[in-house]
PLY file of the C-alpha trace (Angstrom):
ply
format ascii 1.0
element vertex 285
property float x
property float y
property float z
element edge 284
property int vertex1
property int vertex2
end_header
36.78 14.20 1.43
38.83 17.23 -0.06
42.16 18.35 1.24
40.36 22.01 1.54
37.61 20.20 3.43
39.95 18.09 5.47
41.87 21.59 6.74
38.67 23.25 7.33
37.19 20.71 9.75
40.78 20.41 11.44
40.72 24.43 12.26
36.95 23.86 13.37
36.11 23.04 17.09
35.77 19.21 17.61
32.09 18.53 17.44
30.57 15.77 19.85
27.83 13.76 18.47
25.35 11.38 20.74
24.20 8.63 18.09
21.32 6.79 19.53
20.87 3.36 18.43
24.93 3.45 17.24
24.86 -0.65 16.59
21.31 -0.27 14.17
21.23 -0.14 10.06
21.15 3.73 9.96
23.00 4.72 13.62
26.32 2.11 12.09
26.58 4.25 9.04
26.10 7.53 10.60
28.30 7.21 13.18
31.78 5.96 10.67
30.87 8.35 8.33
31.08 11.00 11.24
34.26 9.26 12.46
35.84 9.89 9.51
35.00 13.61 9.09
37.05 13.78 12.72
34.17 14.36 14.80
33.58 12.77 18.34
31.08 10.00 17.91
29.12 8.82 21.43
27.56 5.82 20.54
24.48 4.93 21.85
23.16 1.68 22.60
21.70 -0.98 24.77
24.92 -3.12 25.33
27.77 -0.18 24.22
30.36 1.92 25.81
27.91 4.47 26.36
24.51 3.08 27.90
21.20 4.09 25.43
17.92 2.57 25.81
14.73 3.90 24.54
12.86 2.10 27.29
14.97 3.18 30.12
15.05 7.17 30.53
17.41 7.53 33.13
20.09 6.41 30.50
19.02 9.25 28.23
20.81 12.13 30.04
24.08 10.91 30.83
24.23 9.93 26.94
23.76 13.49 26.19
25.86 15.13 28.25
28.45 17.07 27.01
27.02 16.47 23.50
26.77 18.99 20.88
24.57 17.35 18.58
22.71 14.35 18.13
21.11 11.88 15.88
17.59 10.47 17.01
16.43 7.11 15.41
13.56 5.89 17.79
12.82 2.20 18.36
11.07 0.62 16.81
9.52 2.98 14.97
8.53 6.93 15.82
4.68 6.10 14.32
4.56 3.41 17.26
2.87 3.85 20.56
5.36 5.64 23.29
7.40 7.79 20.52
5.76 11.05 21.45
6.06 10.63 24.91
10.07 9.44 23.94
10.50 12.54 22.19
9.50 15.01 25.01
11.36 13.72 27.25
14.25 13.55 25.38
14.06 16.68 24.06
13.71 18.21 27.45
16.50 16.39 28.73
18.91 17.67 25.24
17.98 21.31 26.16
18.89 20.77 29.52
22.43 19.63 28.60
22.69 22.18 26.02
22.90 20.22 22.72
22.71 23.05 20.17
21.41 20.24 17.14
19.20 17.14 16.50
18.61 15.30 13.38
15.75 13.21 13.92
15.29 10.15 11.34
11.24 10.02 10.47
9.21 8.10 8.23
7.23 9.47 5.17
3.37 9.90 5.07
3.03 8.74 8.55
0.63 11.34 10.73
1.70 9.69 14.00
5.18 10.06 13.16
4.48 13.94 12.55
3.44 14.15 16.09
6.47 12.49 17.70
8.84 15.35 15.10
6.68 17.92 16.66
6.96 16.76 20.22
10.94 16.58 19.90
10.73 20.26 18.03
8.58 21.64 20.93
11.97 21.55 23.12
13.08 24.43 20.99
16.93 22.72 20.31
17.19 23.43 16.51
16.05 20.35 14.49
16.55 18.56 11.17
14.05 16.01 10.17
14.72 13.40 7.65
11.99 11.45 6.31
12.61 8.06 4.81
11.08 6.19 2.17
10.86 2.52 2.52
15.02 1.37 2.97
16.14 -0.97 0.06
18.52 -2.57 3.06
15.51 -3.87 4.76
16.17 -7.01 2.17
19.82 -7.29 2.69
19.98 -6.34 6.28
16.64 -6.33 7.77
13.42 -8.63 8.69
13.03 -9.40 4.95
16.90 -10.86 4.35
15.78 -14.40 5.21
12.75 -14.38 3.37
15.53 -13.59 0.15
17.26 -16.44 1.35
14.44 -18.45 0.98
13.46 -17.46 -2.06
9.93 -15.77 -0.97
9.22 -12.13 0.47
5.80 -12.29 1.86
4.47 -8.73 2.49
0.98 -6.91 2.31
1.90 -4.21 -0.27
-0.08 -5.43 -3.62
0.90 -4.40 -6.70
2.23 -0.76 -4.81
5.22 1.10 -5.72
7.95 2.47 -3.63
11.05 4.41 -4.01
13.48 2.13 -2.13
16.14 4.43 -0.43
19.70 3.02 -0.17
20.57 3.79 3.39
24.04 5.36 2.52
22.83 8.03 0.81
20.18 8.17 4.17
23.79 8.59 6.10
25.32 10.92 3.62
21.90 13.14 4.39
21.94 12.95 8.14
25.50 13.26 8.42
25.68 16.59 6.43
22.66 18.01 8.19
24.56 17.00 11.70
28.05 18.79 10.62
27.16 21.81 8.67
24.81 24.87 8.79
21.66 25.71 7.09
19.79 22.44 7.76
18.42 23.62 10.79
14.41 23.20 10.88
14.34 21.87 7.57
12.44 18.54 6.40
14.28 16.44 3.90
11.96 13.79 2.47
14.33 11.32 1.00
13.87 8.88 -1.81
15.01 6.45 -4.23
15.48 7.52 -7.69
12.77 4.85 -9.18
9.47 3.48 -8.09
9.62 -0.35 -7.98
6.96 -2.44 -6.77
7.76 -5.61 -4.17
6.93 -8.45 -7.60
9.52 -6.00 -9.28
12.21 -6.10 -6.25
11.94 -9.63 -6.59
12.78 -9.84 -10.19
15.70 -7.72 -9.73
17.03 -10.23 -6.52
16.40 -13.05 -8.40
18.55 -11.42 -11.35
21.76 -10.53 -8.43
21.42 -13.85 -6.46
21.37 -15.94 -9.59
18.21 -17.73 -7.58
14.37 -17.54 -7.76
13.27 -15.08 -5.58
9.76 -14.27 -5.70
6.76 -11.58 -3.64
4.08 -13.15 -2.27
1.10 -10.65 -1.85
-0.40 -11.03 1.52
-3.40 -9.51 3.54
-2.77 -7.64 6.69
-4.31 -10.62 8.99
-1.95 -13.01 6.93
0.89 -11.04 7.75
0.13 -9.94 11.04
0.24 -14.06 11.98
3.30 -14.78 9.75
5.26 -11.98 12.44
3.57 -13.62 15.49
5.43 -16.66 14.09
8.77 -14.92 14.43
8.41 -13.96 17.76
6.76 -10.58 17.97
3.79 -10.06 20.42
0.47 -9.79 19.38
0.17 -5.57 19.64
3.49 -5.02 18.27
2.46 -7.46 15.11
-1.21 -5.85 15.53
0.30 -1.71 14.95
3.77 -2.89 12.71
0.90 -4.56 10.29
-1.80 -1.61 10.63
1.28 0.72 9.98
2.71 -1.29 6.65
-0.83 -0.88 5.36
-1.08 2.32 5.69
2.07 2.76 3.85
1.92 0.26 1.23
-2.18 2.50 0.54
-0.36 3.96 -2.56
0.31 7.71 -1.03
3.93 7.40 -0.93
4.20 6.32 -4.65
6.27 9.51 -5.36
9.77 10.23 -6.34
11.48 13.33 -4.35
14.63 15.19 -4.86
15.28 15.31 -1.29
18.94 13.22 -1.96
19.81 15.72 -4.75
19.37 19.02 -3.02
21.60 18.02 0.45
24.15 15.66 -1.58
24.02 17.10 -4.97
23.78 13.81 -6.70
21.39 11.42 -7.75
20.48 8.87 -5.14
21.20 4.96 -5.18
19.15 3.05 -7.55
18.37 -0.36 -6.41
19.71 -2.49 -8.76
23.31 -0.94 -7.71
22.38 -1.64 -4.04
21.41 -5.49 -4.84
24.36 -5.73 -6.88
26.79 -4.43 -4.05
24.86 -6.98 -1.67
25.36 -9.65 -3.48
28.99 -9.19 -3.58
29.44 -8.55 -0.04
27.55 -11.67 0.71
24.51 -10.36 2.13
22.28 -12.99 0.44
24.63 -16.51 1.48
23.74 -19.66 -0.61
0 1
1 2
2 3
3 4
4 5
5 6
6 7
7 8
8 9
9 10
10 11
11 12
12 13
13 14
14 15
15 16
16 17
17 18
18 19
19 20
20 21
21 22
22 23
23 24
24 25
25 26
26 27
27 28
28 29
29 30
30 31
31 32
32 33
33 34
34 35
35 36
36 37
37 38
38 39
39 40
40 41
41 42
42 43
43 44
44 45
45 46
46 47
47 48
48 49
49 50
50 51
51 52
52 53
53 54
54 55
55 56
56 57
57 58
58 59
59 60
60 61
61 62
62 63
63 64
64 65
65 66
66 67
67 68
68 69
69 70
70 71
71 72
72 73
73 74
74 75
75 76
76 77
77 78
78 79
79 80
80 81
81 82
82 83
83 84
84 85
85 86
86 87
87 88
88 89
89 90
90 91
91 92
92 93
93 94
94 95
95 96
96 97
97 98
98 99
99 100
100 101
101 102
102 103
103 104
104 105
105 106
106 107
107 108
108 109
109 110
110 111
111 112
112 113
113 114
114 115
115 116
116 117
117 118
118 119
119 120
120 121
121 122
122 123
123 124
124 125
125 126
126 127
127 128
128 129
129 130
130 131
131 132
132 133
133 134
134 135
135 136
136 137
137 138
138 139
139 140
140 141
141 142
142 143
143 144
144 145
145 146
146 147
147 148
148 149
149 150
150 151
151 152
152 153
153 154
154 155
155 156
156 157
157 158
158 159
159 160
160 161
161 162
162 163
163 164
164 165
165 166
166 167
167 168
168 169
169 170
170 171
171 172
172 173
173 174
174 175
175 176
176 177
177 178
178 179
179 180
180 181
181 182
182 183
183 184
184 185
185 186
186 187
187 188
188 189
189 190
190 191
191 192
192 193
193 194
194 195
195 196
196 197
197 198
198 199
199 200
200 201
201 202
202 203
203 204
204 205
205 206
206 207
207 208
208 209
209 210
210 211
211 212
212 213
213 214
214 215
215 216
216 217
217 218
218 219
219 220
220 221
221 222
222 223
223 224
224 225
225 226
226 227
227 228
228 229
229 230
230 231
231 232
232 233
233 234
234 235
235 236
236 237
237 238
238 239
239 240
240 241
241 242
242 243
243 244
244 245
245 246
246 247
247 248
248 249
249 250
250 251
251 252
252 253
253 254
254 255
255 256
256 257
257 258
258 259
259 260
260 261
261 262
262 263
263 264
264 265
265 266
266 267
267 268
268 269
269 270
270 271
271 272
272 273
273 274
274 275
275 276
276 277
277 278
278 279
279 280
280 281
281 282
282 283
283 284
């Protein structure tokens, strides 16, 4: 941050942020990088200081009380059954307390996930929605980390390509749209700067862990049982699988300049974010 930039934000009032899901991938990395630009951070979350739980409404207003803004990542995802329901209550309940801005963190080329933005807009509290391609994290971080590890990512995407988003520049995005003006009702599809398929992502592990790591192509039913094996009911497995299909059809195989225009840079390419991984130890031996 800039010294002019620094003295403007002290002479600014101190801006209280709600971050829902404060202890997740993106809510973490929103919520320092808002610490450090000197705003007040309330983070959210099942087990921290301040109570959030998407399946338990009655912790949703306290949470935003007093808040001027917040930043809405639903669980587990906001194409998933519940999220427009989630999203009009909770955006009744942030016009009730008077939060003046929301950032809500979407998906790309979902249709149900349209619905839940437009049930959280329909409270009229200005909103910011960021739409997310696939995160490159999800390997180093998320559900597919172990399947690194052991050296094979089974997933039903084919021979698709994505353009893996490095979540900081995700947080850089929200963040921004959060603390300054002019982001209000915009839609900021973020991506990657390179398409990549999963056989590709692979290579490019295998090259950072110094290991064979290697995609294994699998149909929807195949997957759907290999995430009943880790624990996940049958209708969550049945809608998560239904929804990575969807994805993975080809539709989002498409570069953006989403990153660009809010951070004016290029975005993270993923063989910088495996690299970094690797040497923080994401990927043990």
């Amino acid at each position: 941050m800039t010294e002019n930039r620094k003295q403007e934000n002290q002479r600014k009032p101190r801006t209280t942020v709600l971050v829902t899901a404060a202890s997740g991938k993106t809510g973490r990395r929103v919520a320092e990088r808002l610490a450090e630009r000197g705003a007040g951070v309330r983070a959210g979350s099942r087990r921290g200081e301040v109570p959030f739980d998407w399946e338990d409404e009655a912790t949703w207003g306290p949470a935003l009380r007093g808040a001027d803004a917040a930043y809405v990542t639903y669980y587990p995802d906001l194409a998933g059954p519940g999220a427009v329901d989630a999203m009009l209550g909770f955006g009744r309940l942030a016009a009730e307390n008077g939060v003046r801005r929301l950032v809500l963190l979407s998906g790309r080329g979902e249709p149900e996930a349209v619905r839940a933005e437009e049930a959280l807009r329909s409270a009229g509290v200005p909103l910011t929605v960021v739409r997310a391609a696939f995160f490159a994290q999800n390997f180093s971080e998320g559900a597919m980390a172990p399947g690194v590890v052991a050296g094979e990512i089974p997933f039903p995407a084919g021979s698709t390509a994505e353009p893996f988003l490095d979540l900081d520049d995700l947080a850089d995005v929200v963040v921004i749209a959060l603390t300054e003006d002019g982001h209000e009702g915009l839609t900021h599809e973020l991506t990657g700067p390179r398409l990549l398929t999963f056989g590709e992502v692979a290579t490019e592990l295998s090259a950072v862990t110094g290991r064979p790591v290697r995609y294994v192509p699998v149909s929807g039913e195949e997957y759907k049982g290999i995430l009943q094996q880790f624990g996940i009911p049958a209708p969550d497995a049945h809608w998560l699988t239904d929804l990575f299909t969807m994805l993975m059809d080809g539709h989002n195989s498409r570069l953006t300049d989403g990153v660009r225009r809010v951070l004016g840079r290029a975005p993270k390419d993923f063989t910088a974010f495996a690299k970094d991984a690797a040497a923080s130890g994401a990927w043990p031996v």
